[in-house]
C-alpha positions in Angstrom: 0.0 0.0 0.0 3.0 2.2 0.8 4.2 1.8 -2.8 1.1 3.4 -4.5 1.1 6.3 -2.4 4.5 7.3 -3.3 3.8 6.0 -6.6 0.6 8.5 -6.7 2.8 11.2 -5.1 5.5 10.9 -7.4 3.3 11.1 -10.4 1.4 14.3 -8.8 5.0 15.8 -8.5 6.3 14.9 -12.3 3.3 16.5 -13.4 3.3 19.6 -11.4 7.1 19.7 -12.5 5.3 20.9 -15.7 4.2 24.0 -14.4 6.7 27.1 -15.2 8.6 27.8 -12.2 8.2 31.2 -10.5 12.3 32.7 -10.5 14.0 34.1 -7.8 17.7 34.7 -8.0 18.1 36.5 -5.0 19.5 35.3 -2.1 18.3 36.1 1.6 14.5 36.7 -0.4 12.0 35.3 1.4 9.8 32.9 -1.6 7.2 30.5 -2.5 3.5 30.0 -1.5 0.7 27.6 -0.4 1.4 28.4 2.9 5.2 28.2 3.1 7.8 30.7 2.5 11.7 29.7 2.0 14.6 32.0 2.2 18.2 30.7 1.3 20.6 32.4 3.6 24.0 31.2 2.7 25.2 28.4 -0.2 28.6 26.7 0.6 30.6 23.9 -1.0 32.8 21.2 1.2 35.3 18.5 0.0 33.7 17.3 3.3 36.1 17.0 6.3 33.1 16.8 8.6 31.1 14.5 6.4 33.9 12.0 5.2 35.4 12.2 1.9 33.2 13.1 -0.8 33.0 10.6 -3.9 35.6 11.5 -6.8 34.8 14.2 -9.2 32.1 15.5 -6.6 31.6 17.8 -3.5 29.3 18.4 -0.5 26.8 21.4 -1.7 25.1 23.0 1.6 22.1 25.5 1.2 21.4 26.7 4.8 18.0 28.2 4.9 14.5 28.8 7.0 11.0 28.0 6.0 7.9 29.9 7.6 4.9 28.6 7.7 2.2 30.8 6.8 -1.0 29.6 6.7 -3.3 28.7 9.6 -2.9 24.9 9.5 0.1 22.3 10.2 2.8 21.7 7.6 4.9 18.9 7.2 8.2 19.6 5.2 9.1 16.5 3.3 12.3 17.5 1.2 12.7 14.1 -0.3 9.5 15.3 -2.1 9.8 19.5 -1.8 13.0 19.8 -3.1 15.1 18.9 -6.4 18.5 20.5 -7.1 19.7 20.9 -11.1 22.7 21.5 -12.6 24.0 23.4 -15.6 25.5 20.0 -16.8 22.6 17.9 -17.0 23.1 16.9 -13.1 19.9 16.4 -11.0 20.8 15.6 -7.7 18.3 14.7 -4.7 18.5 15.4 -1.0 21.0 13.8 1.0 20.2 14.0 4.7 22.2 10.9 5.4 25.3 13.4 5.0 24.1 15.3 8.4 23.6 12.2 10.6 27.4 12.4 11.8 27.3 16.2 12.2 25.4 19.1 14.1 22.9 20.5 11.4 19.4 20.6 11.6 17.7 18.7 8.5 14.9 20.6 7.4 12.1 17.6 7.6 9.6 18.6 10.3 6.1 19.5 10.9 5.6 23.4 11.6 2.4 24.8 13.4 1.2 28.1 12.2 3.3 30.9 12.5 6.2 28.6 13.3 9.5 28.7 11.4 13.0 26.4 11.2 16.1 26.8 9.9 18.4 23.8 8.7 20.5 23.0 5.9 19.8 21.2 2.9 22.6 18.7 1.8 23.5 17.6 -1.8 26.5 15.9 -3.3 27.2 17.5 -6.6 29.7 16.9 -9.5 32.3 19.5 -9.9 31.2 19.8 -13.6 28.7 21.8 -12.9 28.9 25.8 -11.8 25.3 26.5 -12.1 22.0 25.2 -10.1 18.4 25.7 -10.6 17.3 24.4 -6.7 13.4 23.7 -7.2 10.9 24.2 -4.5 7.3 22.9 -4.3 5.5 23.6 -1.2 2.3 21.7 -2.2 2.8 19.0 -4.5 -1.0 18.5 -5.6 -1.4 22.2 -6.5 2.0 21.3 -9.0 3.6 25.2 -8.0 6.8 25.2 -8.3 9.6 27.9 -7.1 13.4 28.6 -7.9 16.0 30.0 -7.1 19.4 30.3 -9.3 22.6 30.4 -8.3 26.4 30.0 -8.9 29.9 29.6 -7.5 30.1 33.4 -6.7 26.9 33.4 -4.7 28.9 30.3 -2.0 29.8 31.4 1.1 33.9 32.0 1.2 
């Protein structure tokens, strides 16, 4: 039974990935909708000292960020299912919160009342071919709305 609810989930999300993203490129911008707002505070890149080595011909991409929610009900953050990373070389990476088991930062999956907000880290690991990402944000997967945000090597964190 498990399986056909993330099958039907997964094929709500593929189809709301059809939906033109709403752009923002700004950093520290609080954005998104349906309840939940995200704002990416800082984007850094580790070889991964603290996380063990990273995989050849990759590194440890960290987006440290909060999300608010909103609305007047309960959200559960799922990033698993909110939250895709692409990059300029063809690279789609996924969520990797197995990277912060060994370390002191917050994953971002959690259940916020109203009003209530969190800040964490998103983890990816990432090819070094690519210097470009589209991170893609969907706050409601069956209403298929879909934010991002754009950034490079010169918006990381020194």
């Amino acid at each position: 039974m498990k399986k056909i609810w993330l099958l039907f989930f997964l094929i709500i999300f593929i189809v709301g990935c059809e939906t033109p993203p709403n752009s923002n490129s700004d950093l520290n911008q609080p954005f998104g909708d349906e309840g939940l707002v995200l704002t990416v505070e800082s984007i850094r890149q580790t070889q991964g000292q603290q996380f063990g080595e990273a995989p050849e011909n990759t590194f440890y991409l960290l987006i440290d960020m909060t999300i608010e929610n909103t609305s007047d009900n309960r959200k559960t953050i799922t990033t698993s299912l909110m939250f895709e990373l692409f990059g300029d070389e063809g690279g789609t990476y996924q969520v990797d919160n197995f990277i912060l088991s060994e370390t002191d930062l917050q994953t971002m999956d959690t259940t916020l009342d109203p009003n209530e907000s969190r800040n964490g880290t998103l983890p990816f690991i990432v090819s070094e071919a690519d210097t470009e990402w589209e991170l893609m944000f969907a706050p409601d997967v069956f209403t298929g709305q879909i934010y991002s945000i754009h950034f490079d090597l010169d918006d990381f964190e020194s």
